[in-house]
C-alpha positions as CSV (number, residue, x, y, z in Angstrom):
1,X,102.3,102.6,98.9
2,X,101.7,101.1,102.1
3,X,100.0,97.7,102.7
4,X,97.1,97.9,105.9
5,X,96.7,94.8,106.9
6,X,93.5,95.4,109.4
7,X,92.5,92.9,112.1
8,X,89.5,93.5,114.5
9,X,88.9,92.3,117.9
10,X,87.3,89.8,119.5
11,X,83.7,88.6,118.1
12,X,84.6,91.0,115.2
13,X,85.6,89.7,111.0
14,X,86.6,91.9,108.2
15,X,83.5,93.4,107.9
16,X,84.4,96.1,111.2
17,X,86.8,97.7,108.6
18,X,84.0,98.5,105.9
19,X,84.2,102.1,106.5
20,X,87.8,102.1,106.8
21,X,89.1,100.6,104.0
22,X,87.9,102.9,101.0
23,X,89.7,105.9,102.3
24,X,92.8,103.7,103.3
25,X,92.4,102.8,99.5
26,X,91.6,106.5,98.5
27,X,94.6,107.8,99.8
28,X,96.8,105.3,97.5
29,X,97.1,102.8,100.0
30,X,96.3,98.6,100.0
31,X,94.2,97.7,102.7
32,X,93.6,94.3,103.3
33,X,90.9,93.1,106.2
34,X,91.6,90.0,108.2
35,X,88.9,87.8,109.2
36,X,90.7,85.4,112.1
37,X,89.3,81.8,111.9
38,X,86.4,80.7,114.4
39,X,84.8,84.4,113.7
40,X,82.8,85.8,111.6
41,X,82.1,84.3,108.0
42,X,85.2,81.9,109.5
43,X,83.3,80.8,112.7
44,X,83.1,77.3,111.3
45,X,86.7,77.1,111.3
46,X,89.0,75.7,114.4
47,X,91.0,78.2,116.1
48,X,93.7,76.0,118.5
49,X,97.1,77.4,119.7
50,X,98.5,80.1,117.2
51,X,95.7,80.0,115.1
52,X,95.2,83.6,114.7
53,X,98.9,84.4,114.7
54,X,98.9,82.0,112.1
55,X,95.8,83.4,109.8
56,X,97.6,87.6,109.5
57,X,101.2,85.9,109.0
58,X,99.4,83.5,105.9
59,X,97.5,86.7,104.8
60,X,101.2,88.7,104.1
61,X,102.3,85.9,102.8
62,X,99.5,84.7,100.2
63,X,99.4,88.3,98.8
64,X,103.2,88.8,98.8
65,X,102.7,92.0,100.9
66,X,105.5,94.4,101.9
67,X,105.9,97.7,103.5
68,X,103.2,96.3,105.7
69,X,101.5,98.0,109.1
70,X,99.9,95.2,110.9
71,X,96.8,97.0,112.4
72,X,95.0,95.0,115.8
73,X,92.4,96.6,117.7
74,X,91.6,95.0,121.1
75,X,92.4,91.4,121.4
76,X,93.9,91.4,118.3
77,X,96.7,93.4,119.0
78,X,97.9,90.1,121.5
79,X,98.1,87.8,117.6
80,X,99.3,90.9,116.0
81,X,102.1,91.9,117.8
82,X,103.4,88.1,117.2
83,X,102.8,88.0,113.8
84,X,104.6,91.4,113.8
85,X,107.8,89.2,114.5
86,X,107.4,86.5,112.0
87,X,106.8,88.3,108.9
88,X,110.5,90.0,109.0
89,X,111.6,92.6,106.3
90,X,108.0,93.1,105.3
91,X,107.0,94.8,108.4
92,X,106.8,98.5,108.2
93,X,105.2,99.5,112.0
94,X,102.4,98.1,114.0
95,X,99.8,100.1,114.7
96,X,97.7,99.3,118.2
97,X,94.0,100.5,118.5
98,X,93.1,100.4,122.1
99,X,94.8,96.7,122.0
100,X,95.9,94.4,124.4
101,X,99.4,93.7,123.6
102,X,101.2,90.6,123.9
103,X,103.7,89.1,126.3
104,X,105.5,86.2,126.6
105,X,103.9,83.0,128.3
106,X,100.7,85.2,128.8
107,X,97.6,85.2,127.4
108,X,94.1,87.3,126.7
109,X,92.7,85.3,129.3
110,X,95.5,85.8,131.7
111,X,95.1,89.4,131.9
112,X,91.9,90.0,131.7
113,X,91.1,93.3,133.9
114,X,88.5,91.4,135.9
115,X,90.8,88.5,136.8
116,X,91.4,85.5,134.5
117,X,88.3,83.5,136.5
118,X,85.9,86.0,135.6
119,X,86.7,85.8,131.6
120,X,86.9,81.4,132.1
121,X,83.9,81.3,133.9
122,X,82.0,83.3,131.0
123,X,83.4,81.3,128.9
124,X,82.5,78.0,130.5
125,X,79.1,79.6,130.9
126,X,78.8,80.1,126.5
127,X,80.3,76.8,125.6
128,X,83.6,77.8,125.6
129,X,83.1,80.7,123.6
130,X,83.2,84.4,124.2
131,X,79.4,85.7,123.3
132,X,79.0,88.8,122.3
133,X,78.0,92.0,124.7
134,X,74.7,93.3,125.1
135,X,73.8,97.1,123.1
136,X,73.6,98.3,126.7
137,X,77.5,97.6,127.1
138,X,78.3,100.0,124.2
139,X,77.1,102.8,126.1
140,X,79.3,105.6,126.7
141,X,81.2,104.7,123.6
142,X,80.8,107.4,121.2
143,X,78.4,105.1,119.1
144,X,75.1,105.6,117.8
145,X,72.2,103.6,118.2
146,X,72.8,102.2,114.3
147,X,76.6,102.1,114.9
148,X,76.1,99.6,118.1
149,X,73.6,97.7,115.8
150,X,76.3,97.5,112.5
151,X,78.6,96.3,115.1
152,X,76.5,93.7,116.7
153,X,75.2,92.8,113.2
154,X,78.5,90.8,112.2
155,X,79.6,89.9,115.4
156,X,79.5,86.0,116.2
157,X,81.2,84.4,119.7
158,X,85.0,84.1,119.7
159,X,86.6,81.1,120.3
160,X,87.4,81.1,124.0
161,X,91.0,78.8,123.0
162,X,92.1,82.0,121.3
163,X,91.7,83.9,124.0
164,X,93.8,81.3,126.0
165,X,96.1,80.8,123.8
166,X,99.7,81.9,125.4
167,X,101.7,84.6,123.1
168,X,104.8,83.0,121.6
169,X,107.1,86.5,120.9
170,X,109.8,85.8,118.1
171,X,111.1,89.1,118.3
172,X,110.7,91.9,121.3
173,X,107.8,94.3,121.2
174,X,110.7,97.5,122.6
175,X,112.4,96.9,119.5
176,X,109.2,97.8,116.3
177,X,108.6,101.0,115.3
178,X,104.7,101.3,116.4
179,X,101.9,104.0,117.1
180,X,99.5,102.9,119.9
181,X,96.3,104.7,119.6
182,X,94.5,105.3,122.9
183,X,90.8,106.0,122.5
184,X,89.7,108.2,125.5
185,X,86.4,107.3,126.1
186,X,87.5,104.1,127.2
187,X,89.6,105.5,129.6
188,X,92.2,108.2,129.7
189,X,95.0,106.5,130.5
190,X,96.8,103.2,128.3
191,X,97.5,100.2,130.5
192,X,100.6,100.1,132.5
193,X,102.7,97.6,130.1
194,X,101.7,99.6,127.1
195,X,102.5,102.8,129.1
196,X,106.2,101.0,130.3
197,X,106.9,100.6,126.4
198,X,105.9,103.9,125.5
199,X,108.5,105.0,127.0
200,X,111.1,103.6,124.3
201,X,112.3,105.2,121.4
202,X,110.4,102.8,119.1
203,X,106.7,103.8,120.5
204,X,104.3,106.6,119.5
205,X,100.8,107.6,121.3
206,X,98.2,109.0,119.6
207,X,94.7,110.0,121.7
208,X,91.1,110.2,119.8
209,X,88.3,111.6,121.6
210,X,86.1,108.4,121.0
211,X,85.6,104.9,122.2
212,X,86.9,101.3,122.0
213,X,85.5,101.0,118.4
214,X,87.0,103.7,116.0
215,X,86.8,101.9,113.1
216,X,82.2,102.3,113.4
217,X,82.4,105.5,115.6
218,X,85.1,107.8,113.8
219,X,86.2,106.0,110.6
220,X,87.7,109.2,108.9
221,X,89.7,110.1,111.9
222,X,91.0,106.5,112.2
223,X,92.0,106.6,108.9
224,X,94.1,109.6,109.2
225,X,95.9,108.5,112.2
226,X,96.8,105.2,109.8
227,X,97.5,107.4,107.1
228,X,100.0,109.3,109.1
229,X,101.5,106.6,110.9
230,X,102.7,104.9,107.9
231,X,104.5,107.8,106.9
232,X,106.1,108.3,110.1
């Protein structure tokens, strides 16, 4: 049996998983949803330096979780892929879903596609927080008008020091066995450090025909790509 441990992006708690982890569960598997601190039912909670790192790395632990695949989607691929190097033996593959990924020294903030001052100055703008993006910016997504409103429904701001937050790697991201799922619709193409470690031996892609948020706009097909890449 494989242990999902499940960690959505930015603004995002356990919740994004809902219609992911009953047929994770279905198909004989644990599937355990992280919500990072300063989000969600958490927002109340600090989230400083390695905070979030710090939260998936205590989740393993508490439940005494092995064969484990880490999932991150989006930002939380960038505390994911660290954790992936802390929790040791119990790691069984990392599984990416149209993440960010971490590297060493750098931050979300730091490569932001718009240029780090575009993401600080939003952030400056919200109190230091990330606020959440208007329906109109789901667009294109392969969502549905109630989809884009479950979504926004149990989002709350990120913590902007999370985002800023440089990645501390304990162990190098060439060397885990992981699956990177691309999700077309929010462009065709991964970025170019993903697309440089895709080239190892260790790294899988897998494409779905959908948008940024699998787990609301094609949660049966995002559970079959986890389902098969924990058996790879």
């Amino acid at each position: 049996m494989t242990e999902f441990v499940l960690v959505a992006g930015a603004w995002l708690g356990a919740s994004a998983w809902d219609e992911v982890v009953p047929g994770l569960r279905a198909a004989g598997h644990g599937a355990h949803p992280v919500t990072l601190s300063g989000v969600g039912e958490k927002r109340e909670l600090p989230a400083g330096p390695q905070s979030h790192v710090t939260d998936i790395v205590d989740e393993v632990e508490r439940l005494g979780l092995r064969d484990v695949v880490l999932v991150g989607h989006s930002y939380s691929g960038i505390p994911v892929g660290q954790a992936a190097g802390r929790i040791g033996d119990r790691l069984a593959r990392v599984v990416y879903v149209d993440a960010s990924v971490p590297a060493e020294g750098q931050s979300f903030v730091s490569t932001w596609w718009q240029g780090p001052a575009a993401l600080e100055a939003e952030l400056a703008g919200n109190g230091g927080s990330w606020a959440p993006p208007a329906p109109a910016e789901f667009e294109g997504q392969g969502l549905t008008d109630e989809q884009t409103a479950r979504l926004l429904a149990g989002a709350t701001p990120h913590p902007g020091a999370s985002l800023s937050d440089p990645a501390v790697l304990s162990a190098p991201l060439d060397g885990l066995p992981v699956t990177y799922v691309k999700c077309l619709l929010d462009g065709p193409e991964p970025s170019d450090d993903v697309a440089a470690l895709l080239t190892g031996d260790s790294w899988d892609l897998v494409t779905t025909d959908t948008g940024h948020w699998p787990m609301y706009s094609r949660p049966a097909e995002l559970v079959r790509i986890l389902t098969e890449a924990a058996a790879k």
